[in-house]
C-alpha positions in Angstrom: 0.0 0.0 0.0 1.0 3.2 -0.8 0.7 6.5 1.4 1.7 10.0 1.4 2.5 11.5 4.8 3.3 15.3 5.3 6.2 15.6 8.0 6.3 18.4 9.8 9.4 18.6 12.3 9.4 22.0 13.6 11.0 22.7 16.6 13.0 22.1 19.6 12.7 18.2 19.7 10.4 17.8 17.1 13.2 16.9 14.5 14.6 14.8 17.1 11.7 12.6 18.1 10.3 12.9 14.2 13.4 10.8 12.7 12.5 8.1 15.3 9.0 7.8 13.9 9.9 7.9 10.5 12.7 5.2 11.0 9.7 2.8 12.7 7.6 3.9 9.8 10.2 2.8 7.3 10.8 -0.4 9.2 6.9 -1.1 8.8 7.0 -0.4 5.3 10.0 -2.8 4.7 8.5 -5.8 6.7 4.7 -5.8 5.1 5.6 -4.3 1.7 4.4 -0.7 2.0 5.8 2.1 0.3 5.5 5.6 2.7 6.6 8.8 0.7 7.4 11.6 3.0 6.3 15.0 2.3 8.6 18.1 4.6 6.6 20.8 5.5 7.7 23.9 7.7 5.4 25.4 10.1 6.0 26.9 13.6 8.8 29.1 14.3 11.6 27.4 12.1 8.6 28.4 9.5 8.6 31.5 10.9 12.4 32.3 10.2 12.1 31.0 7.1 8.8 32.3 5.5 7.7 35.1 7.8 4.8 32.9 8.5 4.1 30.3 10.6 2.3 28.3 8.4 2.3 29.9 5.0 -0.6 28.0 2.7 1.9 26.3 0.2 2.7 24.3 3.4 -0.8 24.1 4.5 -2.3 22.5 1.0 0.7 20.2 1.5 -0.7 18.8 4.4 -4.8 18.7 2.8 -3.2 16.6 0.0 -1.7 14.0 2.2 -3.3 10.8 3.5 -2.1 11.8 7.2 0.3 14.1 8.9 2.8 13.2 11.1 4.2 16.0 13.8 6.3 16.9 16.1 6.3 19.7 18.0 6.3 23.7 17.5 7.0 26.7 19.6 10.1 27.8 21.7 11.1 31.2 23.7 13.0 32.2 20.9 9.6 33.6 18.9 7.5 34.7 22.6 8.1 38.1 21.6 6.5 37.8 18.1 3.0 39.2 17.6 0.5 37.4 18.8 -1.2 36.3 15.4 2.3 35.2 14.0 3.1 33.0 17.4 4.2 29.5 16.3 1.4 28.3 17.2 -1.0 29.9 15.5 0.3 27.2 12.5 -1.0 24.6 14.7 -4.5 26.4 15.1 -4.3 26.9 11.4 -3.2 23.5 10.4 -6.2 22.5 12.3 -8.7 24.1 10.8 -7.5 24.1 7.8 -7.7 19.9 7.7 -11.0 20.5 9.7 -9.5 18.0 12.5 -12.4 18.7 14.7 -11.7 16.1 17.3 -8.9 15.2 19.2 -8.4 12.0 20.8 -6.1 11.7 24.0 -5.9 8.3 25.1 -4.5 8.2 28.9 -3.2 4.8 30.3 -0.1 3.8 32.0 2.1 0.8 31.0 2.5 -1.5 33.5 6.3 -1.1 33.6 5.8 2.2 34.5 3.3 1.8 37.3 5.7 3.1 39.8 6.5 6.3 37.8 3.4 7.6 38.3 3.0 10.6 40.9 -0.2 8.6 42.4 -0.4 6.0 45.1 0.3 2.5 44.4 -3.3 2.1 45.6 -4.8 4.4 43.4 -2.6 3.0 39.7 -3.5 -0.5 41.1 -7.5 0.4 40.5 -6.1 1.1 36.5 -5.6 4.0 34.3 -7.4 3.4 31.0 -9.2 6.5 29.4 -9.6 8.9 26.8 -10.1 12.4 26.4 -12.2 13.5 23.4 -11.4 17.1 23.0 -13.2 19.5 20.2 -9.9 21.4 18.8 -11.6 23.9 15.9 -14.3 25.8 18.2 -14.2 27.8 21.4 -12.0 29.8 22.9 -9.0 29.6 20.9 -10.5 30.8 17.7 -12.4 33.0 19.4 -12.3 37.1 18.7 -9.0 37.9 20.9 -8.7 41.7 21.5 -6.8 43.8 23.1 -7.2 47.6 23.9 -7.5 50.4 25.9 -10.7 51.3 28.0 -11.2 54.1 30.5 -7.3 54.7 30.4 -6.5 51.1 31.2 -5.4 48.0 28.9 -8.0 45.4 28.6 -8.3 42.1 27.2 -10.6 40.1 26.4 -11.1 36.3 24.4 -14.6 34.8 22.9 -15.7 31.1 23.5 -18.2 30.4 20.8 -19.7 27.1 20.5 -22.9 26.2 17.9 -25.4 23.2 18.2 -24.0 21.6 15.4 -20.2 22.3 16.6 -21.1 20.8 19.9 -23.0 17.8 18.6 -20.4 16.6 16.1 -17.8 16.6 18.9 -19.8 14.8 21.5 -21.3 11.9 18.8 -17.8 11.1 18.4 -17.8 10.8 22.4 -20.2 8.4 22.2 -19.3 6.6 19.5 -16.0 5.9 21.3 -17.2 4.6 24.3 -19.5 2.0 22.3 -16.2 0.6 21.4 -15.0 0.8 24.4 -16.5 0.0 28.5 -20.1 2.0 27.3 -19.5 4.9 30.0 -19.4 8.6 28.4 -18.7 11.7 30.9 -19.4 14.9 29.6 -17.0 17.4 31.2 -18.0 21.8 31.1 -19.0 24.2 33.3 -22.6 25.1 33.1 -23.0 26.1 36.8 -21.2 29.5 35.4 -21.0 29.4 31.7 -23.8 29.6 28.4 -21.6 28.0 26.7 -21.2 25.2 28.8 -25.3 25.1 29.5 -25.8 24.4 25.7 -22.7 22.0 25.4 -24.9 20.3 28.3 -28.7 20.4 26.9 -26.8 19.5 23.4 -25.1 16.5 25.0 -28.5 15.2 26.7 -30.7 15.7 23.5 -28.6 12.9 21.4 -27.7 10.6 24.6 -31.3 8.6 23.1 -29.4 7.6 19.8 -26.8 5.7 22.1 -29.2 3.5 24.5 -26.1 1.6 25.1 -23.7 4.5 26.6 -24.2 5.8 30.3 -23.7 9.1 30.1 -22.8 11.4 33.1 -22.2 15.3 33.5 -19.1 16.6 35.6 -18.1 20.1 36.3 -14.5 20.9 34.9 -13.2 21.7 38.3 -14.5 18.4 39.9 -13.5 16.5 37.2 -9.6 17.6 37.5 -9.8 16.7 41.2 -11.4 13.3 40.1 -8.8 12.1 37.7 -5.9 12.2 40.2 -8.3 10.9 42.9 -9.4 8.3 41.5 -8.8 7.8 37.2 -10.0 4.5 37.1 -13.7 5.8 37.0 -13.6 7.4 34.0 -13.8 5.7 30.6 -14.1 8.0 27.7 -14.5 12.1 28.7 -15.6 13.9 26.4 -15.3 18.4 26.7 -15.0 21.4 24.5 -11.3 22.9 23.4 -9.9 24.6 26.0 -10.8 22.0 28.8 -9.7 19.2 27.1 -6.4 20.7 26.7 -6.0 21.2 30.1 -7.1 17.9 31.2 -5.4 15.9 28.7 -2.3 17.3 30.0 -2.8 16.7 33.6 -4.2 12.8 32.6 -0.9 12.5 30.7 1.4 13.0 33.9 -0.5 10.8 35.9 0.7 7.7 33.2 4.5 8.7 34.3 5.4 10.8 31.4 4.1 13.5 29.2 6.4 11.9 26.8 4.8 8.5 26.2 1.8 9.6 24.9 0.2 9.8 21.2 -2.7 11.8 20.1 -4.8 12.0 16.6 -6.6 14.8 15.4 -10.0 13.7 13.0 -12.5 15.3 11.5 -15.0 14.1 8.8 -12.3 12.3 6.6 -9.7 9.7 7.7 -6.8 12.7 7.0 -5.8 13.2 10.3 -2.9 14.8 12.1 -0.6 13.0 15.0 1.7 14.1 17.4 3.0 13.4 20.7 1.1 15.7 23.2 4.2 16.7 24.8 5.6 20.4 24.1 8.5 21.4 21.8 11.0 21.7 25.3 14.2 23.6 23.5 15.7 23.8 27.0 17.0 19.9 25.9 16.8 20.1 22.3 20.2 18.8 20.3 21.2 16.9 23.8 19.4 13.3 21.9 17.7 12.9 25.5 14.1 13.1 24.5 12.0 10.8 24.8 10.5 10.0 21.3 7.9 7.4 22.1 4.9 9.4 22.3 6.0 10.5 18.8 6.2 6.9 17.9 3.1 5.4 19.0 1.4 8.9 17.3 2.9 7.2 14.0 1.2 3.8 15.0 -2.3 5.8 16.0 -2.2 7.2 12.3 -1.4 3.4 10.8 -4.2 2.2 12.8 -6.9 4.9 12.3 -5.9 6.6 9.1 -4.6 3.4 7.2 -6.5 0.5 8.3 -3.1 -0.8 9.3 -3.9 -2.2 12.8 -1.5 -5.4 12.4 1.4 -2.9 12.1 -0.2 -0.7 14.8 0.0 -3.5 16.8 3.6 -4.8 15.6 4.6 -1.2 16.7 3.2 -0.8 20.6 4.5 -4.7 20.8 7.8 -3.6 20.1 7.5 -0.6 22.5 6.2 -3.1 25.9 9.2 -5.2 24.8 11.6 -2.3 25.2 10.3 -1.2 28.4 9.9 -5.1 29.6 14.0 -5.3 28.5 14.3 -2.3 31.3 15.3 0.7 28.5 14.1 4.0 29.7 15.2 7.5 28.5 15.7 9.8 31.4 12.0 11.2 31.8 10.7 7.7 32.8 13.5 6.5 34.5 12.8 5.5 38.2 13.3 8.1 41.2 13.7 4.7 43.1 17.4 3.6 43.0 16.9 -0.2 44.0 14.7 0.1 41.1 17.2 2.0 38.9 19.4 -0.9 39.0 17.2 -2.7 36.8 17.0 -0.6 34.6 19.0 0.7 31.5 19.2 5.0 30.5 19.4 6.0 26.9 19.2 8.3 24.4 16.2 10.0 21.6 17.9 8.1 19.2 18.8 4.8 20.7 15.3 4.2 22.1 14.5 4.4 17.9 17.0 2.0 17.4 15.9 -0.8 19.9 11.9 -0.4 18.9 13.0 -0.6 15.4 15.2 -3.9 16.3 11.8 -5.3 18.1 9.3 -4.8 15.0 8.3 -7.9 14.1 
């Protein structure tokens, strides 16, 4: 099979962390006769230096063309001082909309040879972390109006969070349609106790819960729910909130696994062109030093194989690999254990060795 796949390695680590994925990809390709042509496009702040833009459209109709894109990361200190609509990412809002990549899926669950790296009780990862967040990424605050001017002789801000019936109802059929394949158990995460918004996310939410007889569905404030993932994760199945939210919440469900670095997301909308990425940030403060950890990157690159491809024997072939590294006692430095007894048993490399060794493992 043949597939086209826009690369975009943009900053910090993103290069770093990219070549690991593409060298699994390539590794796939070789073992079950595909043939992955790889198309570079620049956007964040190295497209920034380069084009003035952070993603100019050339780049972005590179990307709508492909079957899937595969990225890194954007973003660094270098461009904070850039205006606000040229900010690196502002290609990644763009890139989204652009693809209309309308939902985000987050999945949250730690690896049993991690257990111990999580910041939560051994009680508490014993009861299992297995969930996913289901975030809406086109809508909301972040494409909101943002303004910023002066009233009465002072500076004032302000940002819009917008949300429509049929934005709100696209996002949250998804929701549901993912806990049918999963335990059945949908919450619906906003805050309607202070927010319209969040009210008509809710009465949207409960009008189409009849089409899915077979889901539970629950309602959680955003506030409570945050408390309830590190008290107790286990209760939550599929969680599904609007853009803003979910980013937040993916972020903190991410750190309770052990490492923000381990995990993969894909972005879908209406077609099965979809971009993937690690969740984790674009951290120049350790870029160049090959101590990244590029397995979230990776398994992104097995999510798009599996979703975007129909490829879920090579999915598969890929998180095998992945267990089998961890189970042989590699670990790059994030997911190392704090333990030292434990530490003993375990091996510390590099961004570019942990590609090697998953690569050695596909089968």
């Amino acid at each position: 099979m043949k597939k086209n796949i826009a690369v975009i390695r943009g900053d910090g680590i993103g290069p770093e962390i990219i070549e690991q994925a593409i060298l699994v990809l390539n590794k796939i390709a070789d073992i079950y006769g595909h043939s992955f042509n790889y198309t570079e496009v620049d956007m964040g702040g190295c497209a920034i230096d380069k084009w003035g833009d952070p993603l100019p459209d050339e780049m972005l109709k590179r990307c709508t063309d492909s079957d899937s894109v595969l990225l890194g990361a954007v973003g660094g200190e270098k461009w904070n001082s850039v205006p606000g609509n040229m900010r690196p990412e502002k290609g990644l809002l763009k890139l989204r909309a652009g693809m209309g990549a309308y939902s985000n899926n987050r999945p949250a669950k730690i690896w049993p040879q991690l257990a111990s790296a999580s910041p939560l009780r051994k009680e508490i990862v014993d009861r299992g972390i297995d969930f996913i967040i289901v975030r809406e990424l086109i809508g909301g605050v972040y494409f909101g109006e943002h303004k910023t001017e002066e009233v009465d002789g002072m500076i004032q801000a302000s940002d819009l969070l917008i949300y429509n019936e049929k934005e709100i109802e696209r996002i949250c059929r998804i929701g549901f349609e993912t806990a049918q394949k999963r335990n059945k158990k949908l919450c619906s995460v906003e805050k309607s106790n202070v927010l319209d918004s969040s009210r008509l996310w809710k009465k949207v939410v409960h009008s189409i819960a009849s089409d899915y007889p077979d889901v539970m569905l629950t309602d959680m404030l955003v506030d409570n729910c945050a408390m309830q993932i590190v008290k107790d994760p286990s209760q939550f199945d599929v969680i599904v909130t609007e853009n803003m939210f979910g980013d937040i919440l993916s972020d903190e469900a991410s750190m309770i696994t052990g490492s923000i670095g381990m995990i993969p997301s894909s972005s879908l909308g209406s077609t099965t062109c979809g971009v993937y990425e690690p969740i984790h940030g674009s951290a120049p403060d350790i870029a160049g030093k090959d101590i990244a950890n590029p397995i979230g990157t990776i398994l992104s690159a097995a999510m798009m194989l599996r979703f975007s491809f129909d490829m879920a024997k090579e999915a598969d072939s890929i998180e095998k690999a992945v267990s089998d590294l961890l189970d042989d006692g590699y670990r790059t430095g994030d997911i190392m254990p704090s333990d030292p007894e434990e530490a003993k048993l375990c091996k510390k490399i590099g961004c570019s060795e942990c590609g090697r060794l998953i690569v050695e493992r596909i089968k």
